[in-house]
C-alpha positions as CSV (number, residue, x, y, z in Angstrom):
1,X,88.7,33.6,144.5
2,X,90.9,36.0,146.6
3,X,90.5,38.7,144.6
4,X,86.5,38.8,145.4
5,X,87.0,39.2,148.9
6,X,86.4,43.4,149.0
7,X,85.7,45.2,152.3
8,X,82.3,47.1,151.3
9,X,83.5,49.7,153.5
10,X,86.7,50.7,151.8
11,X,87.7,51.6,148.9
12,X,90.5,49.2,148.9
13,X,90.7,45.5,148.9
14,X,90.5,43.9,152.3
15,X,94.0,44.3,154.4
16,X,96.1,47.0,151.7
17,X,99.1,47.0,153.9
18,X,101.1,50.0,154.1
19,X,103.8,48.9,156.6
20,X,106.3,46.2,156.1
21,X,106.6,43.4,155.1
22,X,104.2,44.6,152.3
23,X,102.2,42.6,150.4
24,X,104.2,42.7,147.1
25,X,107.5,42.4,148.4
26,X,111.2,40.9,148.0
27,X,113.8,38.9,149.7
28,X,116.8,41.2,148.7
29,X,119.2,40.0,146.7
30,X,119.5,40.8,143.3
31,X,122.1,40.0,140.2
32,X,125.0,41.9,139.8
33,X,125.1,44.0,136.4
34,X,128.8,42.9,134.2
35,X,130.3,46.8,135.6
36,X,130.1,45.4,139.1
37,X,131.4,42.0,138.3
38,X,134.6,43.8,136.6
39,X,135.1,46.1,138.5
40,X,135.5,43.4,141.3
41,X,137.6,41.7,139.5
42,X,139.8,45.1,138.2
43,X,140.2,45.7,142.2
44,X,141.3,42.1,143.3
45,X,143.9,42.6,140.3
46,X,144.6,46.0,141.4
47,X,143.9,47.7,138.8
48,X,141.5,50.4,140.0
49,X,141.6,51.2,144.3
50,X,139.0,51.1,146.7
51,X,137.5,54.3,145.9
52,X,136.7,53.3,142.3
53,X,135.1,50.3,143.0
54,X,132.8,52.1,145.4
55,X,131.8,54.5,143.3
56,X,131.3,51.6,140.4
57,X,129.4,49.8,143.6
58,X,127.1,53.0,144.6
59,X,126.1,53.8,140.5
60,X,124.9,49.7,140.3
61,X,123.1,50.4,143.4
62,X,121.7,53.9,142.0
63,X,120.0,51.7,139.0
64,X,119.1,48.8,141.1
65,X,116.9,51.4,143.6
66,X,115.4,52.9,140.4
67,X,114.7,49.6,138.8
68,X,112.9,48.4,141.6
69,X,110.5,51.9,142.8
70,X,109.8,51.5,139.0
71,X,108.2,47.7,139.3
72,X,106.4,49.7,141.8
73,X,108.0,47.9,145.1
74,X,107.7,49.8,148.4
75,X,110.4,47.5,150.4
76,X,113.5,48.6,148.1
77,X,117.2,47.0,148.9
78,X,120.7,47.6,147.6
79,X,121.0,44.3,146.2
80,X,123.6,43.2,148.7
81,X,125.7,44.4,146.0
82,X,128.6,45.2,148.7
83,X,128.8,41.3,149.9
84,X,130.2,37.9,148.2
85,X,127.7,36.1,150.1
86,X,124.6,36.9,151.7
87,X,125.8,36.0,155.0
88,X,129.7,35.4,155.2
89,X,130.7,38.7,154.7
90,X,128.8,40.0,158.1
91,X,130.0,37.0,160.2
92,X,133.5,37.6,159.6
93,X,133.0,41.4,160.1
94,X,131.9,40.5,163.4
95,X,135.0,41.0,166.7
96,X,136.6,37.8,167.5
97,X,135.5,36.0,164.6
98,X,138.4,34.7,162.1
99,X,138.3,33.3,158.4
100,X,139.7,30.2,158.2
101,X,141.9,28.6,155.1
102,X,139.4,25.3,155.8
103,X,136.7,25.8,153.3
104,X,133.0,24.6,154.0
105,X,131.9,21.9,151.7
106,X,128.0,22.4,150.8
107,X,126.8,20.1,148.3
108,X,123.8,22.0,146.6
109,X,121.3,19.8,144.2
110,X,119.6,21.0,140.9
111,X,117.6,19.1,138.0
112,X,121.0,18.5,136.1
113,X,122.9,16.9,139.0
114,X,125.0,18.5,141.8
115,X,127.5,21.0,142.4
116,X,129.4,22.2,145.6
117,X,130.2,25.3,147.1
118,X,133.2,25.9,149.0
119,X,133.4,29.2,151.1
120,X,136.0,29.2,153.3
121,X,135.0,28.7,157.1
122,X,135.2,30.6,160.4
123,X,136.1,30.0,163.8
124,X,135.3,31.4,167.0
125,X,138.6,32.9,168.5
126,X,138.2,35.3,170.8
127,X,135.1,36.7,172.8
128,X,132.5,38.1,170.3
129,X,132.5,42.2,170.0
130,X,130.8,44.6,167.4
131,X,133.6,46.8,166.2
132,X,131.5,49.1,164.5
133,X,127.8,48.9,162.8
134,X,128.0,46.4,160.1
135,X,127.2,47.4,156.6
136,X,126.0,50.7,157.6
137,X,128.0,52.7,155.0
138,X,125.9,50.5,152.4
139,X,122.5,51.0,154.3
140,X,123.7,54.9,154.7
141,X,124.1,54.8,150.7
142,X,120.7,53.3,150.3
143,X,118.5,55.2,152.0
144,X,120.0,58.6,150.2
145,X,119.1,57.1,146.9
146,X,115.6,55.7,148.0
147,X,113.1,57.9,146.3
148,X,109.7,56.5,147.2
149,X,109.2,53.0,149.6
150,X,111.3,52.3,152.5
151,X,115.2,51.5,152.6
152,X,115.1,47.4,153.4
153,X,118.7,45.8,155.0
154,X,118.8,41.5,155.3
155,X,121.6,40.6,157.6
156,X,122.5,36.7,158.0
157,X,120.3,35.9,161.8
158,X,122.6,34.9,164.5
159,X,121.9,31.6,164.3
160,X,124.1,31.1,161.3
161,X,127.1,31.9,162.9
162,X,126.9,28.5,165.1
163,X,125.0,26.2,162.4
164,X,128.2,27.2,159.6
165,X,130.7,25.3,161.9
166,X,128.8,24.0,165.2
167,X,130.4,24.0,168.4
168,X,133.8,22.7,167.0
169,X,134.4,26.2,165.3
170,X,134.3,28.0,168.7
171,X,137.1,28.0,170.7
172,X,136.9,26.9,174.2
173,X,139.2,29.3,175.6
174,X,136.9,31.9,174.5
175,X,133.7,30.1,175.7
176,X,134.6,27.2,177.8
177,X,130.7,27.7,178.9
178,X,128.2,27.7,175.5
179,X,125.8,29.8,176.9
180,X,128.3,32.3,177.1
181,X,129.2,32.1,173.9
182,X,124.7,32.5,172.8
183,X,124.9,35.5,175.2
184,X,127.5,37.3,173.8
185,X,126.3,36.3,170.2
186,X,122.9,37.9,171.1
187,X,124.7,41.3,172.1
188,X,126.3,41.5,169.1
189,X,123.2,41.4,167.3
190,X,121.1,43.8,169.9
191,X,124.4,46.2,168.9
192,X,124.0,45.8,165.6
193,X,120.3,46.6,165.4
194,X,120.5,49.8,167.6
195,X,123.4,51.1,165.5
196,X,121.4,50.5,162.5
197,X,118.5,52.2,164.1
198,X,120.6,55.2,164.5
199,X,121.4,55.0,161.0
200,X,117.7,55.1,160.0
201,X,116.8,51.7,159.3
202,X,113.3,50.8,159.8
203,X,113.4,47.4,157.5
204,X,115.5,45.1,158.7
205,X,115.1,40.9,157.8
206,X,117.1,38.4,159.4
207,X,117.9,35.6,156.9
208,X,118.3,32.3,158.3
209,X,118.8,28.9,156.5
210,X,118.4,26.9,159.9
211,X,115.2,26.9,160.4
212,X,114.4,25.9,157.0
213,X,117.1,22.7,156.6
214,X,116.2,21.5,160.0
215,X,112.5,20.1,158.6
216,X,115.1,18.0,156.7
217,X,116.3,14.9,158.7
218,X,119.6,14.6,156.7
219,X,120.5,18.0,158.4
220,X,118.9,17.3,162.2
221,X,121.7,14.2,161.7
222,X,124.5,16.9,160.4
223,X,124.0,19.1,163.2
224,X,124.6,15.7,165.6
225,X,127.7,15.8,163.9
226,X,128.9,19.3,164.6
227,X,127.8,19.1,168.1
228,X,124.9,20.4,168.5
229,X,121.0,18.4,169.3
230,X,119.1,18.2,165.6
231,X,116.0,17.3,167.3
232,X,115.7,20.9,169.4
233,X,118.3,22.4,167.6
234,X,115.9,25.1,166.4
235,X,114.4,26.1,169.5
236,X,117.7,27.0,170.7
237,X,118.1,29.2,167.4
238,X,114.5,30.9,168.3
239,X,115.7,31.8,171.7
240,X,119.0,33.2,170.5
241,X,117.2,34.8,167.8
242,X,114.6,36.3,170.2
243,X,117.7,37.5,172.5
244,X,119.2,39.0,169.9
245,X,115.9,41.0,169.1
246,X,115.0,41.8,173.0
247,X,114.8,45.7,173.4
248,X,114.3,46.2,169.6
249,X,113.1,49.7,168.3
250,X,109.0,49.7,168.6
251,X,109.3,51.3,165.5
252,X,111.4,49.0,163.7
253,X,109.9,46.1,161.2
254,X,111.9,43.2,161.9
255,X,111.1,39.9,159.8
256,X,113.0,36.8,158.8
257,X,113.4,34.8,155.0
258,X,114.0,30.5,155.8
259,X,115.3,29.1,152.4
260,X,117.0,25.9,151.8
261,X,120.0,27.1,149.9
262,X,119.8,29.0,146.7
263,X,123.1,29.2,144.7
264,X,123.5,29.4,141.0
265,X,120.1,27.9,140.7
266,X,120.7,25.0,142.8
267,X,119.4,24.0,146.7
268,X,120.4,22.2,149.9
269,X,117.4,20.9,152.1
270,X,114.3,20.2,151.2
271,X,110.8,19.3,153.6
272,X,107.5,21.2,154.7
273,X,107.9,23.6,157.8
274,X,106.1,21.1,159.6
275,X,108.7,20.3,162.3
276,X,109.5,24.1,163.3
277,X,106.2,25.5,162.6
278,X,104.4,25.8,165.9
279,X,107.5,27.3,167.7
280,X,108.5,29.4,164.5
281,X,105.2,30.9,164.5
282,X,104.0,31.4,167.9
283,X,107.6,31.7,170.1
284,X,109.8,33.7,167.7
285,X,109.6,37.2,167.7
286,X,109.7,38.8,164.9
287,X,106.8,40.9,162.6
288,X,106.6,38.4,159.1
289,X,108.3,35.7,157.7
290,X,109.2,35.4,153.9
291,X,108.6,31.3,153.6
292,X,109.6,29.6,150.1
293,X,106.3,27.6,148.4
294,X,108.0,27.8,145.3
295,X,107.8,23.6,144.3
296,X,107.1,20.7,146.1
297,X,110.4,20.8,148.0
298,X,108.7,23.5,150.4
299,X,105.7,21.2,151.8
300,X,102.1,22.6,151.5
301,X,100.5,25.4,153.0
302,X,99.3,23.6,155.9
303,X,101.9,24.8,158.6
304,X,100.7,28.2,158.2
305,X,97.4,27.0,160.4
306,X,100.3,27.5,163.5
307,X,100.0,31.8,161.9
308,X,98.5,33.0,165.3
309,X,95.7,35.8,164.5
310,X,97.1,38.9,164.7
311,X,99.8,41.4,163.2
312,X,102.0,38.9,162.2
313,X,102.4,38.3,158.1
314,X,103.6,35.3,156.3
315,X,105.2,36.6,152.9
316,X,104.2,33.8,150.3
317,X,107.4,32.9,148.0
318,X,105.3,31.7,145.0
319,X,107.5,33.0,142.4
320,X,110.9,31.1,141.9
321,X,114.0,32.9,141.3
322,X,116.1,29.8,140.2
323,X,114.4,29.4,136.8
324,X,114.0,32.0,134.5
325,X,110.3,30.6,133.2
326,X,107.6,33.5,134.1
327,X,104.9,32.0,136.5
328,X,101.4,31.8,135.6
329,X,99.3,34.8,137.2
330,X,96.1,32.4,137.3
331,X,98.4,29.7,139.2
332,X,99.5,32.4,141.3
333,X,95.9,33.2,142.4
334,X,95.0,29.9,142.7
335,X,97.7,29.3,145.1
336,X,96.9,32.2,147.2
337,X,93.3,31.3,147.8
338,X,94.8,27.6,148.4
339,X,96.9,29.5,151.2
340,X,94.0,31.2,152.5
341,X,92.6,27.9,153.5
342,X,95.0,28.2,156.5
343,X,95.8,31.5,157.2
344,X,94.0,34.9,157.0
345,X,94.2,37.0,153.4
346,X,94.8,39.8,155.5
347,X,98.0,38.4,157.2
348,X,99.4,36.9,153.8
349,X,101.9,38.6,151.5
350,X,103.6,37.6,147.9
351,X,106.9,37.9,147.0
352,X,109.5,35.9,145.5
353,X,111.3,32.4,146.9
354,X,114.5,33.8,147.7
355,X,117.0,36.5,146.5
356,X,118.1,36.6,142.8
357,X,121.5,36.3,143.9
358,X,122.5,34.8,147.1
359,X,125.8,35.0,146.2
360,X,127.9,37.1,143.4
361,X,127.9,34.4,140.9
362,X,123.8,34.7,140.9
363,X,120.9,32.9,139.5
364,X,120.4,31.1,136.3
365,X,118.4,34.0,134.9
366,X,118.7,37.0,133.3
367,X,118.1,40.9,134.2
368,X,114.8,41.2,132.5
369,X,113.6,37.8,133.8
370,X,114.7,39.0,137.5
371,X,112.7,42.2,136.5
372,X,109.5,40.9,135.1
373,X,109.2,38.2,138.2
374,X,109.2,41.1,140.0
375,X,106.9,43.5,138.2
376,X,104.8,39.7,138.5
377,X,104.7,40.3,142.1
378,X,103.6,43.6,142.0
379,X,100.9,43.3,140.1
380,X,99.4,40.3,141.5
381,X,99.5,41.6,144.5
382,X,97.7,44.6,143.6
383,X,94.8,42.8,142.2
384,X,94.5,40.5,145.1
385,X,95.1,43.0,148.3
386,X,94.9,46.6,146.5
């Protein structure tokens, strides 16, 4: 078993990490509490202002930091409880970027059938700018309420801006030339990190959907359709990722979370990381990866033999967020050691699949549930690394 491998010479378990991504750890997301929801709903109404729903906003926050250094997490977030989505939000926020009345259709699958989602889309109007640090007020409000662990922000990667609409959704007067349009894409983000940097952000993860839908051939064939190449379509995304991350804070933790859709329970995509997983691993450049192994959808463990030695992690997503059923803490150890076949212990992490609640509506699961997976991951972890 893992939990039997002890380095004689310390009095901790082999490879106790004490920088980020940590080996319990979370994706970020979490459900909104029924105040929140309201007072959402009392502001689109116009019954309270804009100041009232931030303070409602900053008090959830308050009790999700608490709830969270309680479990006994050192990455701690603010739930994303500022956002509708987990990514929309940021990409319109973004100069030159416009919402569109044409929603996105997404068809999303569960065990009881399917259900759509319908955000509404975006196009590429002008040239890309960053207007002013996104979400920093939120992050700023975060790290003054974080008591013990480190403040964690998850922005949507760059890569999502293009796969959401493809090159139809960018207008050629802008960016008759698309590698003018990745360039300026890339500064945005390389903007965006330095002015989050400045802010005191030392967490940052890059969520990114792309890279985990692409193992799926039905969505190499979609991006054809948009107008972009399925079959390299992600090495494009791991350059423009690594673009955006060129000149990066040396003392800045920068990792990335690949899911295959997570709304109310229910998924996109499904396939092993075996198509992306040499370039994922050894071309893009970022510090640990938060990779879903939640069911059979996400493959085995045997892409992880592409992990190159070294500082990089792989954060283990053994324990589902889309059903509300507590895992089994023997079935967790079991598929840790399975793991271990193809990767160092000391360069493996746990944590949940994905975020509680990718979007406002949230998971199938309740507050307790969301808490006890969580105090799950804690305490496996502990056994296992110390």
């Amino acid at each position: 078993m893992v939990t039997s491998e002890i380095d004689p010479k310390s009095k901790t378990k082999a490879g106790a990490a004490k920088a980020a991504p940590f080996r319990a750890d979370h994706v970020g997301s979490l459900l909104r509490p029924p105040e929140l929801h309201k007072a959402r709903t009392d502001f689109a109404d116009g019954r309270i202002d804009q100041a009232e729903l931030l303070g409602i906003q900053h008090e959830a926050v308050t009790k999700a930091v608490r709830m969270q250094e309680e479990v006994g997490l050192l990455g701690v977030t603010d739930g994303e409880y500022s956002r509708t989505t987990w990514h929309m939000d940021f990409l319109y926020a973004i100069g030159g970027v416009e919402k569109v009345k044409q929603n996105i259709e997404v068809e999303f699958h569960n065990e009881k059938g399917d259900i759509r989602w319908t955000p509404s889309g975006l196009k590429v109007a002008e040239k890309l700018s960053l207007k002013e640090t996104i979400f920093g007020e939120a992050f700023s409000y975060l790290k003054s309420v974080v008591k013990t662990g480190t403040p964690k922000l998850t922005i949507p990667s760059p890569s999502m801006m293009h796969y959401r609409g493809g090159n139809a959704a960018i207008d050629e007067k802008a960016y008759p030339d698309i590698d003018l349009f990745w360039a300026d894409l890339a500064k945005v983000y390389r903007d965006e990190i330095a002015g989050l940097h400045g802010l005191g952000c030392r967490y940052l993860q890059l969520d990114d959907t792309s890279l985990a839908y692409l193992n799926d051939p039905s969505q190499r064939k979609h991006v054809d359709e948009i107008g972009g190449h399925g079959a390299d379509q992600h090495l494009t995304y791991i350059r423009l990722m690594n673009d955006s991350l060129r000149g990066r804070p040396a003392d800045m933790t920068i990792t990335t979370h690949l899911c295959r859709g997570n709304f109310r329970s229910s998924w996109v995509a499904s396939g092993g990381y075996d198509y992306v997983a040499d370039a994922l691993f050894n071309q893009l450049d970022v510090d640990g990866y938060f990779l879903e192994f939640d069911d059979e959808r996400s493959g085995t463990f045997e892409p992880l033999r592409y992990l190159p030695k070294g500082h990089k992690r792989v954060v283990l997503g053994l324990v589902t967020t889309k059903h509300a059923a507590l895992e089994s803490r023997d079935l967790l150890l079991k598929r840790i050691d399975d793991a271990v076949r193809y990767a160092p212990l000391d360069q493996l992490c746990l944590s949940p699949q994905c975020g509680f609640a990718s979007t406002v509506e949230g998971n199938d699961i309740s507050w307790q549930q969301q808490v006890d997976k969580l105090a799950l991951v804690v305490d496996v972890a502990r056994e296992v690394w110390g």
